[in-house]
C-alpha positions in Angstrom: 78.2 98.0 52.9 78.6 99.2 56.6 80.1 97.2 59.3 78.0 95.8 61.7 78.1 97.2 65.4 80.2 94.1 66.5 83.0 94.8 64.2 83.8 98.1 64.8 85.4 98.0 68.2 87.9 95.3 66.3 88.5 97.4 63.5 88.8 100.7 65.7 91.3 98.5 68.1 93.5 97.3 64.8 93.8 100.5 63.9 95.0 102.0 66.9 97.1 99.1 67.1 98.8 99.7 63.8 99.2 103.4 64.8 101.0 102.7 67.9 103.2 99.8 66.5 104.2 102.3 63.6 105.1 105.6 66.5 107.9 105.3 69.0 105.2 107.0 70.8 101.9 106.6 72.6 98.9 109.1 74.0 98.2 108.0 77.6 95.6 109.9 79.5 95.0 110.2 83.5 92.0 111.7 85.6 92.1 113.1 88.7 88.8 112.7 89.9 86.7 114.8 92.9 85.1 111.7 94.2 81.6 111.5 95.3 81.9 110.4 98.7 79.4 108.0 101.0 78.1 109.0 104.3 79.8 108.2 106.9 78.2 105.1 108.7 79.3 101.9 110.3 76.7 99.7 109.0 76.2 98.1 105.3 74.2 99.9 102.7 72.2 98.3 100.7 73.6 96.7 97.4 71.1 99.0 95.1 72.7 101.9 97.1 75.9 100.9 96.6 75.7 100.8 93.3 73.8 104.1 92.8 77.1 106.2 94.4 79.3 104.0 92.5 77.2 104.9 89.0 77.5 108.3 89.8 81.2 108.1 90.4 81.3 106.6 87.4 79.2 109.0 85.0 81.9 111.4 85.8 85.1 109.0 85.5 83.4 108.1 81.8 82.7 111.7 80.5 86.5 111.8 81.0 87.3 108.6 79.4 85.1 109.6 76.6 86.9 113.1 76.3 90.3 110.8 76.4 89.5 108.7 73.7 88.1 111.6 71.6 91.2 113.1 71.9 92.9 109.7 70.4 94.3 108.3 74.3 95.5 104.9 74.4 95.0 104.2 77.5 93.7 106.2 81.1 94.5 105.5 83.8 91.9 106.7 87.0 92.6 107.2 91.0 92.6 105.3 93.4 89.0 105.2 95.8 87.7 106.9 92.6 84.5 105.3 92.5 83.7 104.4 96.1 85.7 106.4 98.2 87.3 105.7 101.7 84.9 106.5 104.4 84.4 103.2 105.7 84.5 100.2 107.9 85.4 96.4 107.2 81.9 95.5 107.5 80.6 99.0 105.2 82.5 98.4 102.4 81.6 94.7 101.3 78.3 95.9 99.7 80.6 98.0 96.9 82.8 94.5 96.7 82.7 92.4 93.3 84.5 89.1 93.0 87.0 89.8 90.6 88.3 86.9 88.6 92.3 86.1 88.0 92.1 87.7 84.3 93.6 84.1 82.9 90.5 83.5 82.8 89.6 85.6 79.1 86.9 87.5 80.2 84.6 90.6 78.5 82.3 91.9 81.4 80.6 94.2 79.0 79.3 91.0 76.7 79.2 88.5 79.6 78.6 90.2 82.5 76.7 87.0 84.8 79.9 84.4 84.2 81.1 85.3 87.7 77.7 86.1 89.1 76.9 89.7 89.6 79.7 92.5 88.6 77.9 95.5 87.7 81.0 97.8 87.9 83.2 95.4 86.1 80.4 95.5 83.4 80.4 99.3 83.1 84.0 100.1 83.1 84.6 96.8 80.8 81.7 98.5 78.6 84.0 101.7 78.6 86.7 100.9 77.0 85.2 98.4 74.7 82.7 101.5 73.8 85.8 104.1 72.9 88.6 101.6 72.4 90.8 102.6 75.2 92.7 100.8 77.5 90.7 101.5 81.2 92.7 101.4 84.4 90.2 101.8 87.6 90.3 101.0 91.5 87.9 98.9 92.8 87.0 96.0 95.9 88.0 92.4 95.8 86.3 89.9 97.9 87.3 86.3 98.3 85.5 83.7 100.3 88.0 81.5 102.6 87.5 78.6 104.7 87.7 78.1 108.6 90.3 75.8 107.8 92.7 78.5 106.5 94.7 79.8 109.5 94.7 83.4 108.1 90.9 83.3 107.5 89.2 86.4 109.0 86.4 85.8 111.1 83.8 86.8 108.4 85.3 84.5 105.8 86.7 86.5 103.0 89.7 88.4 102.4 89.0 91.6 101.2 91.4 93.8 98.8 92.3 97.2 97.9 92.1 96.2 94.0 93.5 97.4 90.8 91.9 96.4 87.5 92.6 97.0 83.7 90.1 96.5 80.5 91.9 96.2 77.2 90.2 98.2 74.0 88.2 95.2 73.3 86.7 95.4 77.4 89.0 92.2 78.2 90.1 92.0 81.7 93.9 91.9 81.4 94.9 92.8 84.8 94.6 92.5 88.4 96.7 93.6 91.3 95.9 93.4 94.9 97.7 96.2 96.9 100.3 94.9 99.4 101.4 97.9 101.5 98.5 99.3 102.9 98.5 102.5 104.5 97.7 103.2 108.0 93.9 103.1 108.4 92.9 100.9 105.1 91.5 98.2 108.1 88.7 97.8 105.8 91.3 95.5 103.5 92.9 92.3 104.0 97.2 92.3 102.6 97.5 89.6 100.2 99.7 86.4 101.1 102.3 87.3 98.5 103.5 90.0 97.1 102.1 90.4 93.2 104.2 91.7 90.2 101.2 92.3 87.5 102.6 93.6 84.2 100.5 93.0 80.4 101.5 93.8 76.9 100.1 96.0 74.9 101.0 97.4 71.1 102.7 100.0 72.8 104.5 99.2 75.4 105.3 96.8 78.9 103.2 98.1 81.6 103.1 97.4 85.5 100.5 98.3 87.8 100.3 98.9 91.7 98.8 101.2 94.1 99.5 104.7 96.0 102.1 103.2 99.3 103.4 100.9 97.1 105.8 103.0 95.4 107.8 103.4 98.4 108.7 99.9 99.0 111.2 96.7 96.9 107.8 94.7 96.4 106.3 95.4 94.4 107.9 98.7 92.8 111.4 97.6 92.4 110.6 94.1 91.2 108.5 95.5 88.2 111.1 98.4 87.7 114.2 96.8 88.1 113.9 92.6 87.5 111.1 92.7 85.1 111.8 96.2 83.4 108.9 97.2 82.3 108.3 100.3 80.0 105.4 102.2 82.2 103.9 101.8 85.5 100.1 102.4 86.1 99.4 104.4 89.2 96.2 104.7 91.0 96.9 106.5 94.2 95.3 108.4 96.7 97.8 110.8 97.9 97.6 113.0 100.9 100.1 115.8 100.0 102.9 116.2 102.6 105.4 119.1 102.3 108.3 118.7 102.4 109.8 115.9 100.3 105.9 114.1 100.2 104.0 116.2 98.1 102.6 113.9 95.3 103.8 115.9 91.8 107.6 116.2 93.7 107.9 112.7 94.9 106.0 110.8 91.8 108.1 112.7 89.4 111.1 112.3 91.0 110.8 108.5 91.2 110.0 108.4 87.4 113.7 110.0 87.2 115.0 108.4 89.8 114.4 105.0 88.3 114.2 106.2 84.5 111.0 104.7 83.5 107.3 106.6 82.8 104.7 106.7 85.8 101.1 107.8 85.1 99.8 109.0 88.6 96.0 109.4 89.1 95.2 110.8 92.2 92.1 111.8 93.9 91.3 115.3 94.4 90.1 116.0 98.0 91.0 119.1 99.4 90.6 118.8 102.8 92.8 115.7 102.9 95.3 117.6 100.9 94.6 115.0 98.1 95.4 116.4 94.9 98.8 116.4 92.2 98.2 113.9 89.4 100.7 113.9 86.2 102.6 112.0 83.4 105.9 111.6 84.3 108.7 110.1 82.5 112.2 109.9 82.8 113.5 113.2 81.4 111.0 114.9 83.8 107.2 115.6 83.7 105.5 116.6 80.4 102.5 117.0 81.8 101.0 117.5 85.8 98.3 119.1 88.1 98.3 120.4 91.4 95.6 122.0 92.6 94.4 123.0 96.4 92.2 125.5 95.5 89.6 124.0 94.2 87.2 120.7 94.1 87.2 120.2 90.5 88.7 117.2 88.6 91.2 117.4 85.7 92.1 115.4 82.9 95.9 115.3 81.8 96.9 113.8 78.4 100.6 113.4 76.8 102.7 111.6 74.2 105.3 109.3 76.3 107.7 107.1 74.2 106.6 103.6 74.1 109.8 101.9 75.2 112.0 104.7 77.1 115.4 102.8 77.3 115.1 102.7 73.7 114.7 106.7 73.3 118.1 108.3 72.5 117.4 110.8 75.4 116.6 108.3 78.2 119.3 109.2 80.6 122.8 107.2 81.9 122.8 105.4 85.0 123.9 107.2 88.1 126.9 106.6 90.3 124.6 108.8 93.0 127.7 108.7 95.5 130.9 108.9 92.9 131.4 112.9 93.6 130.2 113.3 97.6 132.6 110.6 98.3 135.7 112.0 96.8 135.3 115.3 97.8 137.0 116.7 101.1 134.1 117.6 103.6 132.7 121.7 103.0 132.8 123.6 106.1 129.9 124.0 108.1 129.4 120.6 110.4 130.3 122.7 113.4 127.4 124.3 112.7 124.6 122.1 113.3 121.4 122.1 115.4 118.8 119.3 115.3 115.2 119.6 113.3 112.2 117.7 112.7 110.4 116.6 109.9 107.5 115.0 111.5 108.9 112.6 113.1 112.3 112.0 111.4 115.5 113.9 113.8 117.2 115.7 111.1 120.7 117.1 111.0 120.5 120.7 109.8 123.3 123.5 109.2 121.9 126.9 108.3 123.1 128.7 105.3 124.2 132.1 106.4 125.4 133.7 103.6 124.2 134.1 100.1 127.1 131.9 98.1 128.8 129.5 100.0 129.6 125.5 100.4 128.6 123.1 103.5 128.6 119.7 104.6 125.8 118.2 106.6 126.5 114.3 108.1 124.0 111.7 109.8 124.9 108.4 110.3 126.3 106.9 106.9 125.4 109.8 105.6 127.0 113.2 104.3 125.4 115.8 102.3 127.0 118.5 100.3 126.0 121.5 99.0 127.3 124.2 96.9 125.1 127.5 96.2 124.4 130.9 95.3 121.4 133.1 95.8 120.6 135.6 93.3 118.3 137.3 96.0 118.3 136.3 99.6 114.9 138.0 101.2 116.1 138.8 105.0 113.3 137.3 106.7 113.7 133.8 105.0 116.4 131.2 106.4 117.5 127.9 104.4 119.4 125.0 106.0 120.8 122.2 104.4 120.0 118.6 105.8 120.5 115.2 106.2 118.3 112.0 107.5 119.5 108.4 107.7 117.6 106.7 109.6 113.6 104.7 109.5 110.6 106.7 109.0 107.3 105.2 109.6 105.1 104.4 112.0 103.2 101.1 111.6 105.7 100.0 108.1 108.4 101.4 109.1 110.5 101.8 105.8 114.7 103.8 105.3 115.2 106.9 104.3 118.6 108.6 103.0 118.1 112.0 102.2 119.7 115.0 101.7 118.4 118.5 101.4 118.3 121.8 100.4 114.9 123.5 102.1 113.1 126.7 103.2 111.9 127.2 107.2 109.0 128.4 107.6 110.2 131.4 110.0 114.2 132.9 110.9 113.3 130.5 113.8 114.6 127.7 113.5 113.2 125.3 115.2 110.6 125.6 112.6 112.9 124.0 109.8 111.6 121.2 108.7 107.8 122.3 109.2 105.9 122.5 106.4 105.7 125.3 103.6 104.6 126.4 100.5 105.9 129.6 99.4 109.3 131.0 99.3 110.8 134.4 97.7 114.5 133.8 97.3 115.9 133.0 94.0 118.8 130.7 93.7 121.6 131.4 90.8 122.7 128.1 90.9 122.9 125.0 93.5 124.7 121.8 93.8 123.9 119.0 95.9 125.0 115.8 96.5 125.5 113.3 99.3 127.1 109.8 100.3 124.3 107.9 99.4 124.7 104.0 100.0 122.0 103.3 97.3 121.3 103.2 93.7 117.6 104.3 94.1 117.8 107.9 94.6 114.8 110.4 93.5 115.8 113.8 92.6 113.6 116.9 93.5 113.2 120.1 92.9 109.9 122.2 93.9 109.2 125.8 93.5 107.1 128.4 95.1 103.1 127.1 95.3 104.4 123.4 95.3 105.3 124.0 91.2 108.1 121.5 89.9 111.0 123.0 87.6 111.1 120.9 84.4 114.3 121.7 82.9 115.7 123.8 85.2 118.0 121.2 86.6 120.3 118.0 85.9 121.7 115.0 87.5 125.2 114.6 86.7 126.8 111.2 86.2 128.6 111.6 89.3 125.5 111.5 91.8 125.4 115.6 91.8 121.8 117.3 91.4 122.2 120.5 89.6 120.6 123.5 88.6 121.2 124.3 84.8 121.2 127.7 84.0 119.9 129.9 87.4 116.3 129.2 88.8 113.4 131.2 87.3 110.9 130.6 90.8 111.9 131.0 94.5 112.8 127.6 95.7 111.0 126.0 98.5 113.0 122.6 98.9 115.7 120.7 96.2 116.1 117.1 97.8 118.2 113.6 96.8 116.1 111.3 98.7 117.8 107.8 98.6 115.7 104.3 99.9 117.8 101.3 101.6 115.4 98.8 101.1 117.8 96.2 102.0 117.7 97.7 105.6 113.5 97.7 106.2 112.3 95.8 108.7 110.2 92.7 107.4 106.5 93.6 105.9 104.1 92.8 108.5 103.0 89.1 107.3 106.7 88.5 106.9 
């Protein structure tokens, strides 16, 4: 006898279930998704408009899912601003705002979509993965009436958020998060009182979930990380790339290493805000990423990540990341030394001058060390090695440690520190290391045409990052950057 239609997603979802609980492995998926972008306009659309650029968003975010779940994903996770965008006011955005219930609450959109009055996109995506039994991770609006009587109670009485939300296989909402660190610009959102920390179970693993600035800051990145230790984060993000430690494969990798744990970063693609780099990261280094500012054309990125990572007999040691920069006797070279920018951040910069060599670079608390030989120096490009301890930011203002090894654009230099993306010196081997007065360190390496070197280099026990074996591209940066969260000023409702 066949099943009925109302059993299968239940039988599909056991079975998955039993898959995953029988691998140390799981098949996670993300999209980076070419978003179909509003006009520009200061006034509300209409609700039925709305929704039509939000369907069409979403036809394209569910071929992918579809695809994903063909290809036997567990879960996919898609980008921030994927199905509305970001081109708008306070006042244009609330018609492409559902209220979006605290997921306590056991709720299937897909076959109750009127229990919290009208939620059309919650409907669809719930319909998604309950359709192709996949766990669904999308960005969407929040809105919240408030009352006069609340002091922090916008004039137009709700609160608005920048809001994550995640649909189990069955199409049950199992998670929420409201974005605390907003980025410059997001006016169009309210912060939330508190910081969250949203994590869920699922047969294969502990996840946590937040949004794009997020990852740079204690709360909520470190909380979910480091206090409640979760397997895998979900990261919807809409990431403007900037070169030369910001670029988003570099950085989201590195933090995936930095803190051992998986990351699966779904970015939008938008190449004229330098929005693209999506990947699967994981603590041993990426197994799979994209990075592409050629075109306008999304991609979808599956990989096998182990289900609990601490667990895997490769997850890596804990780092002493200043044992070796502190016992060592300072290189030559701090004599040396001429100032650079990097946007806005003063660096300390010595220039290497010769092909092998050692030097020492110092700012503030901080000294950077560097041991390296290039394999073939081109004459027209310069390197300097630098340091930065200091706050970066403009309206969060947030600390940076870093130390680096990086490419100038020119043999001027006071172009280090500008952007660039394409180098033609090889490096034999490097060493870099630096008095970092912080366990949360993110190692990076990039190559020529913003490409990351999986494999290619090592972070030893003693806090030193390492090429293995000699560098098969020309190197554009190789950068230890450290975060002091202790020393950031308060968040702005703090």
């Amino acid at each position: 006898m066949l099943l009925s239609q109302a059993l299968l997603p239940a039988v599909v979802f056991a079975h998955a279930a039993l898959q995953a609980l029988a691998s140390n492995t799981f098949l996670a998926a993300v999209y980076e998704h070419a978003v179909i972008l509003p006009d520009p306009t200061e006034q509300p659309v209409s609700p039925s408009d709305a929704l039509a650029l939000m369907n069409k968003n979403m036809d394209v975010l569910e071929g992918a899912i579809k695809e994903a779940a063909r290809q036997g994903a567990h879960i996919i996770v898609t980008p921030e601003d994927g199905i509305y965008g970001w081109r708008f006011t306070r006042e244009a955005i609330y018609p492409y705002l559902e209220d979006i219930p605290d997921p306590m609450v056991n709720w299937i959109p897909c076959t109750d979509p009127s229990r919290f009055g009208s939620a059309p996109v919650q409907e669809r995506l719930s319909c998604m993965a309950r359709n192709n039994s996949i766990y669904v991770v999308a960005n969407i609006g929040d809105k919240k009436p408030c009352k006069s009587s609340d002091p922090s109670c916008p004039r137009d009485g709700r609160y608005q958020y920048n809001t994550d939300v995640v649909f189990d296989t069955q199409g049950k909402l199992v998670a929420r998060y409201h974005k605390y660190n907003l980025f410059r610009g997001e006016t169009q959102f309210n912060y939330p009182k508190e910081p969250e920390a949203v994590t869920f179970e699922t047969p294969f693993g502990k996840f946590g979930i937040f949004t794009c600035f997020d990852i740079l800051f204690y709360e909520p990145a470190m909380v979910l990380v480091s206090k409640m230790q979760v397997d895998t984060v979900l990261f919807p993000t809409a990431w403007m790339n900037v070169l030369p430690f910001l670029t988003a494969i570099e950085f989201h990798s590195a933090w995936a290493m930095g803190l051992r744990v998986n990351l699966l970063s779904a970015n939008t693609h938008n190449t004229s805000k330098a929005m693209t780099g999506s990947g699967l990261f994981t603590p041993e280094g990426p197994a799979a990423y994209h990075y592409d500012s050629a075109t306008e054309e999304g991609r979808l990125l599956l990989a096998d990540l182990s289900t609990h990572p601490r667990l895997s007999p490769s997850y890596p040691p804990a780092i002493n990341w200043s044992s070796y920069a502190t016992s060592i006797k300072k290189f030559p070279g701090e004599n040396n030394t001429f100032s650079g920018a990097v946007r806005r951040d003063i660096f300390t910069f010595s220039e290497l001058r010769h092909k092998d060599g050692n030097c020492t670079v110092c700012q503030g608390d901080l000294c950077c060390h560097l041991v390296y030989q290039m394999s073939n120096k081109s004459k027209d490009e310069v390197y300097v090695l630098g340091a930065f301890d200091g706050l970066h930011g403009s309206l969060i203002k947030y600390h940076w440690q870093i130390c680096t090894l990086l490419k100038c654009p020119s043999t001027n230099l006071s172009t280090c520190g500008q952007p660039v993306e394409t180098a033609q010196t090889k490096f034999e081997m490097f060493s870099l290391s630096g008095t970092f007065g912080t366990s949360y360190v993110f190692p990076e390496v990039l190559y020529s045409g913003v490409q990351l070197a999986p494999g290619e280099f090592e972070v030893l026990h003693d806090g030193r990052l390492k090429s293995k074996h000699g560098m098969s591209k020309p190197l554009v940066t190789v950068t230890l950057f450290g975060r002091l969260y202790e020393k950031d000023p308060p968040h702005p409702l703090r």
